[in-house]
N, C-alpha and C positions, 0 to 999 in steps of 0.2 A: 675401326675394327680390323682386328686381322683374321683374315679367311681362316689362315691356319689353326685356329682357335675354334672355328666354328663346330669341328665335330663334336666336340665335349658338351657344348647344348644342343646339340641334335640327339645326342645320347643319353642326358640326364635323368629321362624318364620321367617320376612323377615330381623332378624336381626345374623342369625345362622352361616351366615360365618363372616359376622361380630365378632361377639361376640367370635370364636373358635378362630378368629384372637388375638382376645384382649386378651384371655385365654394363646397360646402360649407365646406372649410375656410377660406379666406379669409371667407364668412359669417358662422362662428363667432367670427373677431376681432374681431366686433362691428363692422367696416366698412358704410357704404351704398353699393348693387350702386345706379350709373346706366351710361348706354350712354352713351360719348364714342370719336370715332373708328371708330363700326359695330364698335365692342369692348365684353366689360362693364369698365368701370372701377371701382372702388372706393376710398370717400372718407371722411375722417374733419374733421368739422366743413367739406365743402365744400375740400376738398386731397386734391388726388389723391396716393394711396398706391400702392395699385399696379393691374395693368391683366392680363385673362388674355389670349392670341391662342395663334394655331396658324401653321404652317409645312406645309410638306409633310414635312420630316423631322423636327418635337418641336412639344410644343405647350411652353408657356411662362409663367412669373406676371414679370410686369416691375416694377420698383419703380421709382417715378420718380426717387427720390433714392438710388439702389443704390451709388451713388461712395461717399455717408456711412455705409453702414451696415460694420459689422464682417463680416468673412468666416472666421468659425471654421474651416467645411466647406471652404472654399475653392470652393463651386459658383455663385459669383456671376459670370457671364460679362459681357462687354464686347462688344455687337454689333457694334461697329467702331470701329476706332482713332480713329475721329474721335466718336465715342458721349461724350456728356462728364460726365452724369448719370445714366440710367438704367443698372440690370444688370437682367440676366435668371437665373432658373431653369429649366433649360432640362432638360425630362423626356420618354422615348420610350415609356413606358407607365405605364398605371394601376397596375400593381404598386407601380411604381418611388415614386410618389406616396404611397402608402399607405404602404411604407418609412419615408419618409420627415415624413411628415407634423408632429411633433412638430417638426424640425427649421424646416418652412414655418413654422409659426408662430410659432416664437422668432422668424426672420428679419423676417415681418409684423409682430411685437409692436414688436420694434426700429424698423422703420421708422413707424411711430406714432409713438414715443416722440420719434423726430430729426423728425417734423413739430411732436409740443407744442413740443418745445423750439426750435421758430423754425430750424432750422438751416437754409442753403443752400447748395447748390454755388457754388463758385466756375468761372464759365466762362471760358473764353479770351475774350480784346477781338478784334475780328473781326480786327485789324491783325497778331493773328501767327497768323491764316490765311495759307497761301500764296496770294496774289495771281498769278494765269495771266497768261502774260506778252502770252498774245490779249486780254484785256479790259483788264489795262492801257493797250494802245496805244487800243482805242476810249474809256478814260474820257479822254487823256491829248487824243484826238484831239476830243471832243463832250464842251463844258462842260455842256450839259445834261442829258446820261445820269452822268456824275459826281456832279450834284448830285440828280438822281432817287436815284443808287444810294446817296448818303448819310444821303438823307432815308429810306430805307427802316430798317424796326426791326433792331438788330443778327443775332437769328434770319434775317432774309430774306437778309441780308447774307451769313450764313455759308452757308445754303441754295446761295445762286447761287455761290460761289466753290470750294462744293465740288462742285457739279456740273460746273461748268467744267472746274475742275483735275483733276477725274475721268477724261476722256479721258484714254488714251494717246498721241494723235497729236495734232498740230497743229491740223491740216487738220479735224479733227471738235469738237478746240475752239473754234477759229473758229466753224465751223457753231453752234455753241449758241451763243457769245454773239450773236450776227448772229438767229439765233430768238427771243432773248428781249430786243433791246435797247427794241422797243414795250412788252413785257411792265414795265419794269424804269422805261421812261417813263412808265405810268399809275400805278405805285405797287405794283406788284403783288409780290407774293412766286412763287416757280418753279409752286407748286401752284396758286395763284389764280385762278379762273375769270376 
């Protein structure tokens, strides 16, 4: 266990024995517990494997390569259709945890195994993102926000196209690209300070 970790189930709320559940077993896979993302992550040889978090409705053990692993149970979720690697396990009490336990850790065993084995997801190219028809006209209108939003890493790339295209209206997609075209000119990614 690493101390450092320890606040995040001191804080969980009504998800604390829950989550100290999910911590033990995942421990026991012989994983190292660090804090990445004000979560505890855990890592094998320095590769994240998987990560525990909470919600207001389930707390959850996420694996970062969950697309590769096998779904016997079939309880491996998709947090959204645009999610392209990780899945979740997604549990609403400690019983249900403890049920189930045997099963976590075949799942964590596996995803071990697809990190030895070098395996990676294969991600979409940011080009069969859908492209918002708002920020087209401004890449289409300022060679220099084109070449900003090129030169950014394909992740910041899919970040901002899905934020954009996430509106349902026009009028409110406009408004973000127009909020982030300085953001997108210094290099930044959507979260970046």
């Amino acid at each position: 266990m690493n101390p450092k970790a320890d606040f995040y189930f001191d804080k969980a709320g009504q998800w604390e024995k829950a989550t100290i559940q999910l911590r033990s077993i995942v421990l026991d896979c012989g994983l190292t517990e660090e804090v990445k993302w004000g979560s505890p992550c855990y890592t094998y040889n320095n590769n994240n494997i998987v990560l525990i978090h909470v919600f207001k409705e389930y707390c959850a053990i996420l694996f970062f390569k969950g697309a590769l692993l096998h779904d016997p149970e079939g309880i491996l979720v998709q947090q959204s259709e645009n999610t392209q690697a990780t899945r979740q396990i997604r549990f609403t009490s400690a019983k249900e945890i403890t049920a189930m336990q045997a099963v976590i850790k075949a799942y964590i065993y596996e995803a071990i195994e697809v990190e030895k084995a070098g395996l990676t997801v294969k991600y979409k190219k940011v080009a069969e993102f859908h492209m918002p028809e708002e920020f087209q006209i401004k890449l289409d209108k300022m060679p220099k926000l084109k070449k900003a939003f090129e030169a950014l890493t394909p992740g910041r790339q899919r970040g901002y196209l899905l934020f954009f295209g996430g509106a349902k209206q026009a009028k409110t997609r406009e408004s973000r690209v127009e909020k982030y075209i300085d953001h997108i000119l210094a290099g930044k990614g959507l979260d970046d300070e």
